[in-house]
N, C-alpha and C positions, 0 to 999 in steps of 0.2 A: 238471478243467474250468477252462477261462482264467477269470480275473476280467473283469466285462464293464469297460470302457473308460471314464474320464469322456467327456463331449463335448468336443468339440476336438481326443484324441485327445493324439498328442505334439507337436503346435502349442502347444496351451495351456501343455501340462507347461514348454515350453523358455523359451514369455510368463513364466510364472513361476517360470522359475530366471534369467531375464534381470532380470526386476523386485527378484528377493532380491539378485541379485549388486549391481546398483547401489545398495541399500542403507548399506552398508557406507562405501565413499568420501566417500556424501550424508551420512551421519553426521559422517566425518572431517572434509568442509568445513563442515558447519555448526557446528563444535565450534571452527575455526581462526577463522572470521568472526567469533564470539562471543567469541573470547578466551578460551576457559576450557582449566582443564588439565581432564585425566583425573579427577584427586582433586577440582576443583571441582565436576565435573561428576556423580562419583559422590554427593558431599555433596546434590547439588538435586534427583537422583532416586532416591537410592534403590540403584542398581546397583554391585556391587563395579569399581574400577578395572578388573578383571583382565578381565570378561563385559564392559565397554565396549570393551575395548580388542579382545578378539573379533571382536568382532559390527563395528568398522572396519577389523578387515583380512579379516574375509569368514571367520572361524575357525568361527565362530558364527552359527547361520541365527537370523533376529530371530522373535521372536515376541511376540503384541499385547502382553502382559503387560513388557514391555519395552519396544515402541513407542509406548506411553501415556503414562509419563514424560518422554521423549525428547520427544515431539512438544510435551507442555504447558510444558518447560522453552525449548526454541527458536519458541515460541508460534505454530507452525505447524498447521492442518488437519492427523489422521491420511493425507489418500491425500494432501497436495503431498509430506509426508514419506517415502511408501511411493513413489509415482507419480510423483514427480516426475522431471523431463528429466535425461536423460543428463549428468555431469557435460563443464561444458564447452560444452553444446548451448543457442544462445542464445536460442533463442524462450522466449516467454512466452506462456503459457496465462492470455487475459482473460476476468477473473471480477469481473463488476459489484458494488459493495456501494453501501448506500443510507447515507447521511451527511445528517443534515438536512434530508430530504425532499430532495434532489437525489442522483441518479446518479451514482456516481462508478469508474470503471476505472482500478484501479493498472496504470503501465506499465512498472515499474522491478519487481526484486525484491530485488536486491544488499542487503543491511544497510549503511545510510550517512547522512548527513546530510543530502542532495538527494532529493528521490522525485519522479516525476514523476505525474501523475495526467492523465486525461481526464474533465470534469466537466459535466452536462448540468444546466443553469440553470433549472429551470420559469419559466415567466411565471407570477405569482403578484400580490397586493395585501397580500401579506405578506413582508415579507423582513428580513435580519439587521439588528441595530441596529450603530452602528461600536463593532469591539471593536480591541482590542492584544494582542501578544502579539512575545517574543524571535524577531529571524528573520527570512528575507527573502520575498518571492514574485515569481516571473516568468509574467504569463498572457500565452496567446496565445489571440486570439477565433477559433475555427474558421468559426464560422456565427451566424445573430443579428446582435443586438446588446446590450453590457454597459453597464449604468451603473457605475464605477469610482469610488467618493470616498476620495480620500489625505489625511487634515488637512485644508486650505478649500480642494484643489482637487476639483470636480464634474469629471468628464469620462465621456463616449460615446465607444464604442471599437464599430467595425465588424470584419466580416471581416477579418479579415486584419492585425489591428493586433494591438501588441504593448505592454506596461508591465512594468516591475521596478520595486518601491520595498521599504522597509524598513518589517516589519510592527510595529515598534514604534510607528510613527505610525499614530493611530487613521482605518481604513476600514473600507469596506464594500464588496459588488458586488452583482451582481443582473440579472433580467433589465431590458431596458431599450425591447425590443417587444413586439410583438404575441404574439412566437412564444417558444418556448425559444429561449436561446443554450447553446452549445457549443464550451468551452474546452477547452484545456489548458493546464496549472501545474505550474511548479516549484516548491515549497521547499522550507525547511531553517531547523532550531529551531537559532535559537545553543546552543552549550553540547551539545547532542546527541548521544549518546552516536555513536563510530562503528560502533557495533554496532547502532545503531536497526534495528527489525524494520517488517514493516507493521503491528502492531496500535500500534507509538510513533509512527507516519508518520499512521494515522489518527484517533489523538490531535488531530497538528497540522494535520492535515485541519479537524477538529471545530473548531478555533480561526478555522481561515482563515476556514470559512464559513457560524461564525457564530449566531446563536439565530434560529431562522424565526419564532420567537412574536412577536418584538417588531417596531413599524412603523420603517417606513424614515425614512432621514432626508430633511425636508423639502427641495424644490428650494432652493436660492437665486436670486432674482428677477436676471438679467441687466441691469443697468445699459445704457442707450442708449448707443453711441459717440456721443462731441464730433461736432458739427459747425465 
């Protein structure tokens, strides 16, 4: 008597010898990007060189008890490291996380010193106090409008404007209307490793923006032009 069938049938079967196969390589490039050899890598988890070295050229079918180390050492989610895109394949799969009571969508995944993010601003009567920190930022306002303070300059930034300055001079941002604003930002922590992942990127997230507990910083009163 046949055995009955899973569902899916040999669809699913070939899903998941397609998803093992790419396994393997995704191992190998996350192992290049990090810098590590075989023998560093076997020292952080656990795994003899010989079964790493397997399981990236596909010798070896992976299995959890192996993918658990792996994933917590390249500080990745179990499915980005199981599921993840085709090597090579550029999209990116956006996955909101919350940062400081604001929305924020990594857009970058590369390990690097630049990350790019998409950041939805609440309108709020609470917002960051000015802090510092090694490193630069580039916002662009998508919608909204930002109050931006760099050292003693105040500025309002609409749609469609843009800022870079060096985050070691102490600012701040925030919404600046009625509504949310909605950016997007580049930076990058001096000194950072070139291996930074997104959990070091949302480190310097955490920096950019800021403590929501504490009150903002007061207007400064606009002086009249001469007449």
């Amino acid at each position: 008597m046949d055995s009955p069938r899973r569902p899916g049938g040999r669809a699913a079967d070939a899903r998941i010898d397609a998803t093992l196969d790419r396994i393997g390589p995704r191992l190998q490039e996350l192992r290049a990007r990090s810098g590590l050899t075989l023998a560093a890598l076997s020292q952080e988890t656990g795994i003899s060189k010989s079964t790493l070295s397997r399981l990236e050229t596909g010798q070896r079918r992976p299995s959890l008890e192996l993918l658990l180390p792996l994933a917590r050492v390249h500080r990745l989610p179990l499915d980005d490291l199981v599921g993840g895109p085709e090597t090579g394949d550029p999209r990116i799969r956006l996955r909101p996380r919350r940062v400081n009571g604001r929305t924020v969508v990594p857009l970058t995944r590369q390990p690097g010193q630049r990350h790019a993010w998409k950041v939805i601003v609440p309108r709020t009567t609470v917002a960051p106090a000015m802090s510092t920190h090694a490193g630069s930022a580039w916002i662009y306002v998508l919608s909204g409008r930002l109050r931006l303070i760099v050292g003693t300059r105040d500025l309002a930034l609409g749609a469609g404007e843009v800022a870079e300055f060096d985050t070691r001079v102490p600012h701040w941002f925030g919404s600046d209307g009625e509504h949310d604003a909605e950016i997007l930002t580049i930076f990058g922590g001096e000194g950072t490793p070139g291996t930074a992942n997104e959990e070091v990127a949302l480190r310097h997230l955490d920096e950019v923006l800021g403590d929501p507990t504490a009150a903002a910083p007061p207007r400064v009163p606009r002086r009249p032009a001469r007449r």
